[in-house]
N, C-alpha and C positions, 0 to 999 in steps of 0.2 A: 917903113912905118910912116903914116902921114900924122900933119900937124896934128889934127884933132884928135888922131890914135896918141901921140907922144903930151899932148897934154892931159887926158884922159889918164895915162899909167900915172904922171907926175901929178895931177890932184889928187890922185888915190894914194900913190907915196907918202905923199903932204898929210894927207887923213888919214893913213893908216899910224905912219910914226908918231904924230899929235897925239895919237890918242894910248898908243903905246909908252909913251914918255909927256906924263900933264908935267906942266909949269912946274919947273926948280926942281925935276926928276931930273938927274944924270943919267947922261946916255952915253952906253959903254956899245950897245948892237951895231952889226954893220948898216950899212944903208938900204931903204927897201930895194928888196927881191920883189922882181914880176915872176911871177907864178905863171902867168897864162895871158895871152892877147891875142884876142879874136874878137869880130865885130857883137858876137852872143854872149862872148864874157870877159873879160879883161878882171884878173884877180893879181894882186899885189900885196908883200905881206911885211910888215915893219915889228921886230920883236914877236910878239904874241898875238898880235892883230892881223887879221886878215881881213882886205876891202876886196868888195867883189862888182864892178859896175856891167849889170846885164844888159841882155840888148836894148836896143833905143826904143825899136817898136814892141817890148814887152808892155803885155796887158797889166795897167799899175792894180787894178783889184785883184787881180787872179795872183801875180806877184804876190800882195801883200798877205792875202788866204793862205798859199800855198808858204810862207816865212812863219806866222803866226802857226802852221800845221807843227813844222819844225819846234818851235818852241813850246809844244801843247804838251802837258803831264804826263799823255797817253801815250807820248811818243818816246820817251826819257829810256836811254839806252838802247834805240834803236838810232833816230837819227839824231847828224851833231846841232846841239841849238845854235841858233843866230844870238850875239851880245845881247841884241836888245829886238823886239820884234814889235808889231802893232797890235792894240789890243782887241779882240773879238766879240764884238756886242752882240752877236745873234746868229747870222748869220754874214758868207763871207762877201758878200755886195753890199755891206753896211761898214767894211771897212776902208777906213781910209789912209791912202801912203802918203805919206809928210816927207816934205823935198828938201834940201836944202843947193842954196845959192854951190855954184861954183869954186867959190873961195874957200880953203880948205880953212881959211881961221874962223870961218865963221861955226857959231853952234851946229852941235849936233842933235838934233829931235828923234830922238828913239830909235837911233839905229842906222835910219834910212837917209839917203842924201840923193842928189843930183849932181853930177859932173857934164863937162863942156858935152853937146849933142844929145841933151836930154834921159841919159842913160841913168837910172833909178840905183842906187847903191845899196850894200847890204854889207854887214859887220860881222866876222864871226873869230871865235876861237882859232889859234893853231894846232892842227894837229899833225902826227905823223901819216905819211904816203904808203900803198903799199910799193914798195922797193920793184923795179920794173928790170933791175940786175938781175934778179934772184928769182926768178919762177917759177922755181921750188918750194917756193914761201909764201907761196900766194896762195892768200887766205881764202879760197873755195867753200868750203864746209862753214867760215862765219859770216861767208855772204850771204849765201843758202838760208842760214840760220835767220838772218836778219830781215831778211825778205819773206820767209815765214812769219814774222811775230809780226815785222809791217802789215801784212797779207789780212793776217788773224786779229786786226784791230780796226775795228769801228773809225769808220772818220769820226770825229770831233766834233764837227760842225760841216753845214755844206760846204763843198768843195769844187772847183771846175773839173774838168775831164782831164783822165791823165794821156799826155801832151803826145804819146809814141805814135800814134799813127799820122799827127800833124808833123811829126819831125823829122818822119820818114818820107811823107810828100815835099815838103821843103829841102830834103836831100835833094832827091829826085829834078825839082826844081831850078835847084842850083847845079845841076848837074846839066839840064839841058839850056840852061844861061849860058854857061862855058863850052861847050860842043854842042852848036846847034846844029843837027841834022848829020852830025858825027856817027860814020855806024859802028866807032869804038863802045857808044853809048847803046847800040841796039840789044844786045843781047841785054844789060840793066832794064831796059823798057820793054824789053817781052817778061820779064820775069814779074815787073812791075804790074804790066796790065793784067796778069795773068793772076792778080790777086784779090780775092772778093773787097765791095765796093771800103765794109766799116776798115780795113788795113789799112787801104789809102787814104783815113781819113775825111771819106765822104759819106757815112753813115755811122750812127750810134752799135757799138755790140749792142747782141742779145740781152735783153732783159738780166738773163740768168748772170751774165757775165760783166754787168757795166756797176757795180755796186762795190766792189775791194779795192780799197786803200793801194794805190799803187806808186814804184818811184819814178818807173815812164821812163827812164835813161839807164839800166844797170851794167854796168861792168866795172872792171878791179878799179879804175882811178876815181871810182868813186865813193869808196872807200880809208878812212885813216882812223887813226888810234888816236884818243883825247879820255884822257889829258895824254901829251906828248911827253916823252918820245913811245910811253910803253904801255897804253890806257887801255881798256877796250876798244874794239873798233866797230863802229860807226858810219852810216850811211849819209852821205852827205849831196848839195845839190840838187836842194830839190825844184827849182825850175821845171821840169815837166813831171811832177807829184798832181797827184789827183785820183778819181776815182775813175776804173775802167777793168780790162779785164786782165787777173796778175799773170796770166801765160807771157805776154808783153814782158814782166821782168826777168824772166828764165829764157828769153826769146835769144839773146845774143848769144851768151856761152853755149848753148842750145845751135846755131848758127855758124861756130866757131866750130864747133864738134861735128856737122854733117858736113861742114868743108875740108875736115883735117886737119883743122888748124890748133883745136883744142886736142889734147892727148885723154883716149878713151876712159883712163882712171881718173883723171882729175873733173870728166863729167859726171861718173861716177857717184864719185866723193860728193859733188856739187847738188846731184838729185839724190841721192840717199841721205843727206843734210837737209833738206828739204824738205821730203818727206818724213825725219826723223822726227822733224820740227811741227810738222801738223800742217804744212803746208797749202792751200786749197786749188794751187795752180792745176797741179796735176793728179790722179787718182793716187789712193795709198800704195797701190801694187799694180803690177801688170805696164803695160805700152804707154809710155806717158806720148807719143808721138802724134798718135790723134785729133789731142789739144793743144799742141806746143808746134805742128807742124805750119800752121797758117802765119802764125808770129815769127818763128824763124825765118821763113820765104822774105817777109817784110824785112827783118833785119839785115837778113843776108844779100837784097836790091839797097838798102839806105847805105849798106857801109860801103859797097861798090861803087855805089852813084858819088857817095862822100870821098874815096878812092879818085875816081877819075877830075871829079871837078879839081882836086889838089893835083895833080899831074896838070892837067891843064895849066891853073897859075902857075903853076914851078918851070912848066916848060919841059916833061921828063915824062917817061913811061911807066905805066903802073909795074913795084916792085913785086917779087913771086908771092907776098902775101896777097897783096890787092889783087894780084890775075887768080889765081885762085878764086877766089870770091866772085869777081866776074863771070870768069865761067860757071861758077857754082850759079848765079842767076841764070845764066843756057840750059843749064840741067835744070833745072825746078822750075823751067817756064815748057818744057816738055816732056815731061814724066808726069805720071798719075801724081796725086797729093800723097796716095801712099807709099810712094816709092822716090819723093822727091825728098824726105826728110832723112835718109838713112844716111849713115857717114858714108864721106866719097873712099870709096876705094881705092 
């Protein structure tokens, strides 16, 4: 961990427990838990507090849009609110993110802060995780569900674009930072090219497609129960939240299941919760592969390329899930579209 990573967790410690325990509270909790550290999110959690410092180069209006979305009435039992969030005068380039100093004594201005490298803070509830033991228990049918009622709801106010195809170039990216000219990486870059331009990122969808409320990142961990330990559960995370097209959030487990990786009933479960739900990603009936086939191809190159660049740092060879996935970019960078999305055999 470097300096400014170990002070970064330590002023979020500092601001998480502060505010978990104000002046002349006894404190009986342990010391904060880091939750997560990566240069795109470092989350640390003190009692009931969770501090969450995003990346450095996040867009602070898009940021502060996509936290106020979070806390908008509209959203109340789908995603978890932020403590405190910024208020929305109209539209979301009218708002503005309030910083604060480095120094964790110092006030805190609704929510939002700044830690060492510029990195923009956010405050939220804790909730329970879904359990990564037990994958029996993994709540399919209430993600399904939630991602439905997301889908089915009006943005609020404007919105930026939801963030999946910029995050699946930036895999990509970071993929070919760490093996330059590696042809470990080639099969990821044939399956990558091989996907029309708006996937990667570099053109808007369809008209028809670029208008639902989307969360741009979906799988289990993002997901928990609040109130904790036993609350409903709640979509959380929304960093790449925005408006674009919702096949993108059926697109992973969608990806996971043409690789083998997901188990056929538990996709199942996951698109008939879906569609139970009124869904609009994919039709009521019949072949949802159609529309869900171009999004999977994307997810199924980002989690590869995200696969290999970590092999890379670690020094180690992709494990049988991540080679799978690789070659699953070999297969869908040479097959029809209609025969690239079927489960691997």
């Amino acid at each position: 961990m470097t300096t400014t990573q170990t002070s970064v967790v330590h002023d979020l410690g500092a601001l998480a427990h502060r505010l978990a325990h104000p002046a002349g509270t006894p404190c009986v909790c342990e010391p904060p838990q880091v939750l997560a550290d990566r240069p795109d999110g470092t989350v640390v959690r003190s009692g009931a507090i969770v501090a969450k410092a995003h990346a450095a180069d996040a867009d602070r209006e898009a940021l502060a849009a996509r936290i106020a979305l979070a806390a908008a009435p509209g959203l109340t039992g789908i995603l978890l609110p932020p403590l405190t969030a910024p208020e929305v005068p109209g539209t979301a380039g009218e708002i503005r993110h309030p910083e604060l100093s480095g120094d964790p004594r110092d006030p805190v201005p609704a929510g939002h802060a700044a830690v060492p490298g510029a990195r923009p803070v956010t405050l939220w509830p804790l909730g329970t995780p879904v359990d990564p033991a037990d994958p029996g228990a993994a709540p399919w049918a209430e993600a399904a569900g939630l991602l439905a009622r997301l889908h089915r709801t009006e943005p609020p106010f404007p919105l930026p674009p939801m963030r999946g195809p910029a995050k699946a170039a930036r895999a990509v990216a970071r993929m070919c930072a760490a093996l330059p000219g590696a042809p470990a990486a080639l099969p990821v870059l044939a399956g990558w090219h091989a996907l029309p331009a708006w996937a990667r990122g570099e053109s808007p969808p369809s008209m028809r497609r670029d208008r639902f409320l989307c969360h741009g990142d979906l799988h289990l961990g993002q997901l928990v129960r609040h109130p904790a330990p036993d609350g409903p559960w709640l979509l959380i995370d929304v960093d790449d939240a925005g408006t674009g097209d919702p096949a993108w959030d059926l697109a992973r487990p969608a990806a996971w299941y043409a690789a083998g990786l997901l188990a056929p009933e538990d996709w199942s479960v996951f698109l008939r919760a879906y569609r139970s739900a009124g869904g609009p990603a994919v039709p009521a009936a019949g072949d949802p592969w159609p529309v869900l086939d171009v999004p999977a191809r994307a997810l199924t190159v980002q989690t590869a390329a995200v696969a290999l660049a970590k092999c890379a740092a670690e020094r180690r060879d992709p494990d049988a899930h991540e080679q799978l996935m690789i070659e699953s970019c070999a297969r869908i960078a040479t097959l029809p579209p209609e025969l690239a999305s079927g489960p691997a055999s």
